[in-house]
C-alpha positions as CSV (number, residue, x, y, z in Angstrom):
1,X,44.5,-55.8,38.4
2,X,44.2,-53.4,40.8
3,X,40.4,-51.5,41.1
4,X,40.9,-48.1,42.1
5,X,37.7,-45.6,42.9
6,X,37.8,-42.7,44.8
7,X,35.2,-40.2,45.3
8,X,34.9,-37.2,42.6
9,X,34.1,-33.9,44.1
10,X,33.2,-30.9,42.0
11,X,30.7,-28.6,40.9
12,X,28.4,-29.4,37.7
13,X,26.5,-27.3,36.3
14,X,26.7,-25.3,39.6
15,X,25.7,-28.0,41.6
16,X,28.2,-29.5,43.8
17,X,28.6,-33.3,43.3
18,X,30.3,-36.1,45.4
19,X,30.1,-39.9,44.0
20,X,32.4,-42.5,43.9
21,X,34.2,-43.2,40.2
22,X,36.9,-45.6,39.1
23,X,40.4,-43.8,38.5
24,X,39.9,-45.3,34.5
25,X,36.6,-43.5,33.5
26,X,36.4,-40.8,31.5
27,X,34.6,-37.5,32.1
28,X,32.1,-38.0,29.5
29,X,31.1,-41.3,31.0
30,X,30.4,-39.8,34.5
31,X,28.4,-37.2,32.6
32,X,26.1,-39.8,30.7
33,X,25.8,-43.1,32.3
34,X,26.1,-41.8,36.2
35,X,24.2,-38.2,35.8
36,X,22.4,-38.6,32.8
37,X,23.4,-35.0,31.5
38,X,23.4,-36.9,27.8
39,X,23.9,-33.2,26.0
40,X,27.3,-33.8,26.0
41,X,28.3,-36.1,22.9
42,X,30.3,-38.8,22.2
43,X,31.4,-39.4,18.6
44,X,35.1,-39.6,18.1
45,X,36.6,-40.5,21.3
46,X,39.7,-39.1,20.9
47,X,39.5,-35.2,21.1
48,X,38.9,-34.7,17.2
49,X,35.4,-33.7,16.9
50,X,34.6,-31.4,20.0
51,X,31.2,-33.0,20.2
52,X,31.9,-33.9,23.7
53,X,32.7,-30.6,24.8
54,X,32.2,-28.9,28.1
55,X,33.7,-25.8,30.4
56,X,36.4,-26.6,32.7
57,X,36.5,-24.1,35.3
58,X,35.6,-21.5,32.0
59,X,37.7,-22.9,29.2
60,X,36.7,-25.5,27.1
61,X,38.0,-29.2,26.9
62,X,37.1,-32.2,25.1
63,X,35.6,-34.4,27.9
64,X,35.9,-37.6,26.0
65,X,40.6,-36.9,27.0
66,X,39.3,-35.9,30.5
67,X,39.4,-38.5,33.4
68,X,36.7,-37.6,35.6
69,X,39.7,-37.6,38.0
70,X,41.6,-35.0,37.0
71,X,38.4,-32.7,37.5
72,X,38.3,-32.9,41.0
73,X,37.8,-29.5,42.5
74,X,36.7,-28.2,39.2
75,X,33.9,-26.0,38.2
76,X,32.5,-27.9,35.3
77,X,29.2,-26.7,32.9
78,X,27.8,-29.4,30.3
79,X,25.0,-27.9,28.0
80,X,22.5,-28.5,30.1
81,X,24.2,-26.2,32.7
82,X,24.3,-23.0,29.6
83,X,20.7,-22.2,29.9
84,X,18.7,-20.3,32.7
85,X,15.6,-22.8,33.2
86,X,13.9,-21.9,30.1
87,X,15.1,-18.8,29.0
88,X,18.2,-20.5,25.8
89,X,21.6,-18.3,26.5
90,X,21.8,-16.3,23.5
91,X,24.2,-18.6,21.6
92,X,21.9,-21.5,22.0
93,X,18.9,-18.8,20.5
94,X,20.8,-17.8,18.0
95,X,21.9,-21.0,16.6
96,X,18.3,-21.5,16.4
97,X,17.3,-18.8,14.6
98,X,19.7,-18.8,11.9
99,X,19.8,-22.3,11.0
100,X,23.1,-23.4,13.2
101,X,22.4,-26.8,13.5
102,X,21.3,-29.5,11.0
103,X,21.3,-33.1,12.5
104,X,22.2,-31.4,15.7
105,X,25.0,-33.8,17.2
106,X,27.9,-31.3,17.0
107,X,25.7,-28.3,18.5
108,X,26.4,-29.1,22.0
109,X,30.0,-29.1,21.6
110,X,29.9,-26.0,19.4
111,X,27.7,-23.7,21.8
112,X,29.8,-24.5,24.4
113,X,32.4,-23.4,22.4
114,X,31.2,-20.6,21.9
115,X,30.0,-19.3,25.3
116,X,33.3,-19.8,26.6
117,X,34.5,-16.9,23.7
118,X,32.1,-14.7,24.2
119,X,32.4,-14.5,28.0
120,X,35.9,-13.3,27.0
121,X,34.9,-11.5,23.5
122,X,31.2,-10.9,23.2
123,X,31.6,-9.6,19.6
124,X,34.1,-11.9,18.0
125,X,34.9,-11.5,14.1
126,X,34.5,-14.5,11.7
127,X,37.9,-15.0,12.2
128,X,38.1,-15.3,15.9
129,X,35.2,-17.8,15.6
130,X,36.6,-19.8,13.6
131,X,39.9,-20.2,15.4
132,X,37.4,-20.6,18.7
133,X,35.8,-23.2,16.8
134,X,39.2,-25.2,15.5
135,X,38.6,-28.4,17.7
136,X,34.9,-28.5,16.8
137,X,34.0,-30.3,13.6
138,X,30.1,-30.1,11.8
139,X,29.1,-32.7,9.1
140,X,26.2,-31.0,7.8
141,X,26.0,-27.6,7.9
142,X,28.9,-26.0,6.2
143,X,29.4,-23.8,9.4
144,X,27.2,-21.1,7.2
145,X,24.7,-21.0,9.4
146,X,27.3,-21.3,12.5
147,X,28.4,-17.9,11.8
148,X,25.4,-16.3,10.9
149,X,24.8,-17.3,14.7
150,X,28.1,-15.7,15.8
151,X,27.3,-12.8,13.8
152,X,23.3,-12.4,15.2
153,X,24.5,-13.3,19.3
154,X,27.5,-10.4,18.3
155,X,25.4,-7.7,17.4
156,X,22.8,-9.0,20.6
157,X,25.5,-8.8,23.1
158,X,26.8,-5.4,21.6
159,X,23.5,-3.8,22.2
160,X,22.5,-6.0,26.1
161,X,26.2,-4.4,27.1
């Protein structure tokens, strides 16, 4: 068997990175084990849940189907890379404040979700959520308080802009 590494370069988290990774390991590995940016979940392993999601150069992908590879070059945010120190970006506030999140293992996935819609629609309707939200799955909260979030961030972008 043949070992192939070569060196992945690309920005994280706006931070440009250059380390040397086997051509077989996955995105969210580099993520956890070799940066430590452990926000980004891994639950299903094969692009059903969206807890593993991230932005790839702005749109969304499951980074559990991405080999760190085929990011080379790429502008890549994780969760951790969403906030401004410790000022939350307003989806991650309001999922808090309506209740978003219960056991809290899908919320990464789904706030990365959703930043990548509103950067494109900053007042989505239910329904647009919810079809931004089609590759993300949550266990617990019936998505109730999800929306409530979309809703709240909406009407708080509407007034910022």
């Amino acid at each position: 068997m043949i070992n192939t590494t070569y060196v992945l370069a690309c920005s994280i988290n706006g931070k440009e990175i250059s380390i040397p990774v086997p051509a077989s390991k996955r995105m969210t590995d580099v993520l956890r084990d070799d940066l430590g940016l452990t926000g980004t979940k891994v639950s299903c392993e094969i692009g059903r849940c969206g807890a593993c999601m991230i932005l790839l150069d702005g749109q969304p992908v499951n980074a559990c189907l991405l080999m760190a590879y085929q990011a080379s070059g790429a502008a890549i945010t994780t969760i951790e890379g969403l906030s401004a120190g410790e000022a939350l970006h307003p989806v991650q506030q309001a999922m808090l404040e309506e209740g978003g999140l219960q056991c809290g293992y899908c919320t990464a996935g789904m706030v990365v979700t959703l930043s990548a819609l509103w950067e494109t629609n900053p007042a989505p309707t239910r329904a647009e959520a919810e079809k931004a939200l089609c590759g993300n799955i949550c266990r617990c909260t019936g998505y109730e308080g999800i929306f409530r979030a979309v809703e709240k961030c909406g009407l708080s972008l509407k007034r910022e802009g």
